[in-house]
C-alpha positions as MATLAB code, in Angstrom:
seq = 'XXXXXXXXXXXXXXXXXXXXXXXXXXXXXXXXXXXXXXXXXXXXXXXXXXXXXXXXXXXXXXXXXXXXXXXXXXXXXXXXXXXXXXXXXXXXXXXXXXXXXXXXXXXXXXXXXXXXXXXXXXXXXXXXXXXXXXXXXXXXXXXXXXXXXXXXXXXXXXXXXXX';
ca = [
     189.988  182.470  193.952;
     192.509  184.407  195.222;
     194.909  183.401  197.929;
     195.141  186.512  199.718;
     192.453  189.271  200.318;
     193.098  192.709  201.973;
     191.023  195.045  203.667;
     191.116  198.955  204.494;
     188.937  200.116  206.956;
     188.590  204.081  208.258;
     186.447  205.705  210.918;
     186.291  208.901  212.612;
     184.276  210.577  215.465;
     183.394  213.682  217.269;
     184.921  213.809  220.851;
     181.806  215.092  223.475;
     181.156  215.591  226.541;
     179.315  212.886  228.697;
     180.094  209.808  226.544;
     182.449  207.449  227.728;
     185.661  207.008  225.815;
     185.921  203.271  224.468;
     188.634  202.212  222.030;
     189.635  198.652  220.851;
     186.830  197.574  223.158;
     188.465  199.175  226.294;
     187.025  202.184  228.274;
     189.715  204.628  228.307;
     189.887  207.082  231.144;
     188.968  210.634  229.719;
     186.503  213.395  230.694;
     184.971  212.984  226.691;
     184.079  210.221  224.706;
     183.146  209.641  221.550;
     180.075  210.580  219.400;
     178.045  207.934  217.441;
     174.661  205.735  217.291;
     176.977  202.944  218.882;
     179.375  202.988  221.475;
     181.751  204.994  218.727;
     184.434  202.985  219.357;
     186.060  204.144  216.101;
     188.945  201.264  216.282;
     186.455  198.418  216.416;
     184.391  199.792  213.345;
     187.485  200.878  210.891;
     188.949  196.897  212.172;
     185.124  195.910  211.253;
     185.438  198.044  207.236;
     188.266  196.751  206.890;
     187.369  192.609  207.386;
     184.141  193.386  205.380;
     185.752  195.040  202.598;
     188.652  192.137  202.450;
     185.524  189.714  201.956;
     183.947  192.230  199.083;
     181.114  192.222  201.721;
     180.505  196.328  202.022;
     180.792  198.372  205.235;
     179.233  198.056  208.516;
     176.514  200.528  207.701;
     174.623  197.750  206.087;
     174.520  195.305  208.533;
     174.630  197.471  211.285;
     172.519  200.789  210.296;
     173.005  203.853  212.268;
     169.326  204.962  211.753;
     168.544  201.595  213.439;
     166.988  201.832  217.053;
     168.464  197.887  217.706;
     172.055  199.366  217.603;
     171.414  202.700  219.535;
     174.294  202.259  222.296;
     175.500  199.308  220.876;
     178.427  197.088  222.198;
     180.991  197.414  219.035;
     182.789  194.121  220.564;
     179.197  192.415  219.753;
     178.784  193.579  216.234;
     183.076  192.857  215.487;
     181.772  189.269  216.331;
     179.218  188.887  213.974;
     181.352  190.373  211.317;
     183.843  187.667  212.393;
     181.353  185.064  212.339;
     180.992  186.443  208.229;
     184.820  186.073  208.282;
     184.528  182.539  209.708;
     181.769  181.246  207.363;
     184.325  182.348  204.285;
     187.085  180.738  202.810;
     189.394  183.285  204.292;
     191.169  183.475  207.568;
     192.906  186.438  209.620;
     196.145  186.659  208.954;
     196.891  190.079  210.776;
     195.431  193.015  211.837;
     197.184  196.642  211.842;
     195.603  199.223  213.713;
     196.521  203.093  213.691;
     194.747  205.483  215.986;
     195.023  209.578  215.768;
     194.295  211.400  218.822;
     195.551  214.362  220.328;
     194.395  213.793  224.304;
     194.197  211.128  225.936;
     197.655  209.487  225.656;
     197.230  205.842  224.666;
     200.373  204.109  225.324;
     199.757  203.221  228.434;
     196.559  200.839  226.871;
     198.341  199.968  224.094;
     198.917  196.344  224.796;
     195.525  196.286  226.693;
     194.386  197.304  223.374;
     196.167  194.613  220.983;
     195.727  191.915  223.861;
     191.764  192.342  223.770;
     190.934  192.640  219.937;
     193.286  189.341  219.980;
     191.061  187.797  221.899;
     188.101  189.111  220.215;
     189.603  187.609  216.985;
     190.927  184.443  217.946;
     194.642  185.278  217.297;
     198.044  185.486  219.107;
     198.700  189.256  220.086;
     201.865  188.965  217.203;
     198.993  189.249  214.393;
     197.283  191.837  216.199;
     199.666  195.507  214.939;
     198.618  198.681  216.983;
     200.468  202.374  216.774;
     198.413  205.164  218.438;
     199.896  208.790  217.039;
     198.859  212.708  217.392;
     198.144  214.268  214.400;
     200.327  217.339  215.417;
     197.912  219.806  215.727;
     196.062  219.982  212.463;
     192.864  219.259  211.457;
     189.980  218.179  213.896;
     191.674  215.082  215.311;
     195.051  217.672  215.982;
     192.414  219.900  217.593;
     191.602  217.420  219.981;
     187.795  217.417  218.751;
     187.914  214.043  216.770;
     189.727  210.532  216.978;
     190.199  208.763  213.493;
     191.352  205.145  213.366;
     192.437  202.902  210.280;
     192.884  199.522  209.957;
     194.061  196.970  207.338;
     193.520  193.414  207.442;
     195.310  190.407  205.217;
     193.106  187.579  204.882;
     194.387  184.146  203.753;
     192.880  181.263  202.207;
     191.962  178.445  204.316;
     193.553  174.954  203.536;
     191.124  172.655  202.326;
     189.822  170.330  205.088;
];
């Protein structure tokens, strides 16, 4: 068994109208939000790829299936912590997250450490494992057109010491 395991996660969503913006498990002041069977909070579910696929576990689609009435609206800080309770029940711990977040409008520095400081929490780790850069995507594609936000995560798990 391998001492390390890492995980890439990816996620993307529609901007609308009427939705409220949440990111990182924060509700972001913004006149759209984002599309999605959940709350779309497209941070949370690349963060939740990317511990699944670390574990060789699959993607969030198959524990959490967007055809599936029981998630419709769905509190993304709920389902990250039953994929952390999967995380806990493995050999593995977090080591450290890094977040990256593409979005034209709104301007997310001013959450930034709102951001890091909650999925810390969420996680159980100190804010130095938790890595967050939020960047524009200079005008191209949909995210550059300000009608998507895409997030990416990776995740380095480490074997636990034996008890």
């Amino acid at each position: 068994m391998s001492q390390f395991r890492l995980g890439y996660g990816e996620d993307i969503h529609r901007l609308v109208e009427g939705r409220k913006l949440i990111l990182g498990g924060i509700e972001i002041p913004f006149e759209k939000g984002l599309l999605g069977h959940s709350d779309a909070d497209c941070l949370l579910h690349a963060l939740m790829d990317s511990l699944l696929g670390a574990l060789a576990l699959g993607d969030i689609g198959l524990y959490f299936p967007p055809d599936d009435p029981e998630y419709e609206g769905a509190d993304s800080t709920k389902l990250l912590a039953k994929v952390k309770s999967l995380v806990d029940d493995s050999n593995y711990a977090i080591s450290n997250v890094d977040l990256l977040l593409f979005a034209e409008q709104p301007k997310l520095k001013p959450y930034r450490e709102s951001i890091r400081s909650n999925i810390a929490n969420l996680l159980d780790l100190d804010i130095s494992q938790v890595g967050f850069q939020a960047m524009s995507n200079e005008g191209l594609d949909a995210v550059g057109r300000g009608e998507a936000i895409r997030a990416v995560s990776t995740v380095l798990l480490e074997r636990k010491e034996n008890e």
